[in-house]
Steps between C-alpha positions, in 0.01 A plus 500: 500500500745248247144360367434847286693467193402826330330791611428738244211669666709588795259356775647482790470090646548464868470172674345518838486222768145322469468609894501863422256464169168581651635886614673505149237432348316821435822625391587352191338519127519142467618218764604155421358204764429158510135326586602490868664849560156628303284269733659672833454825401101434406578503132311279261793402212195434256318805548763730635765339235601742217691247397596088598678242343340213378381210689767310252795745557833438612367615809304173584803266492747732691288656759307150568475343850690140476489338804771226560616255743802235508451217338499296779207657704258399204417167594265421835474902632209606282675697214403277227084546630636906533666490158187372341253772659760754369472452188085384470269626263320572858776692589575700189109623548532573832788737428318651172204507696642656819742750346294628177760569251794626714613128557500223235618152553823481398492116415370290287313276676791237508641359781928477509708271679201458721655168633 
């Protein structure tokens, strides 16, 4: 693992393929998963969380969803009416609403480049 800088504690790290983490589960003092890995397994990553990052971590700008197309299929397909449902408040609530706290919007309710 060339993320753990120190290890003074001597706890031994070991990654394990997200398709094996449900039988590993049981196994380990403390496992590491995102909302969606947490989800699969029947895990609630509020209530089950002994830990999470912040809904403002570095987390929500590098694991975000972007969706993006070439610049020339914005005009007259329907990606600038899709582009502006993506980011709606109407949107944003569904998601909050739909996915409780283990999904947040990511954006800011702005469209970009939306043609």
């Amino acid at each position: 693992m060339n993320a753990v800088v120190e290890n003074p504690r001597n706890i031994v790290v070991q990654e394990i393929d997200p398709n094996e983490l449900s039988g590993k589960l049981k196994d380990g003092y403390v496992v590491a998963l995102n909302a969606q890995q947490a989800q699969s397994m029947g895990k609630d990553s509020v209530k089950d969380a002994y830990v999470r990052e912040k809904q403002d971590a570095d987390a929500a700008d590098t694991q975000a969803v972007v969706v993006s197309v070439l610049e020339d299929t914005l005009s007259g397909t329907g990606m600038t009416a899709l582009s502006e449902v993506l980011v709606s408040d109407v949107m944003g609530e569904y998601i909050e609403q739909k996915y409780s706290k283990d999904y947040f919007p990511a954006f800011e309710w702005e469209k970009v480049n939306a043609g």
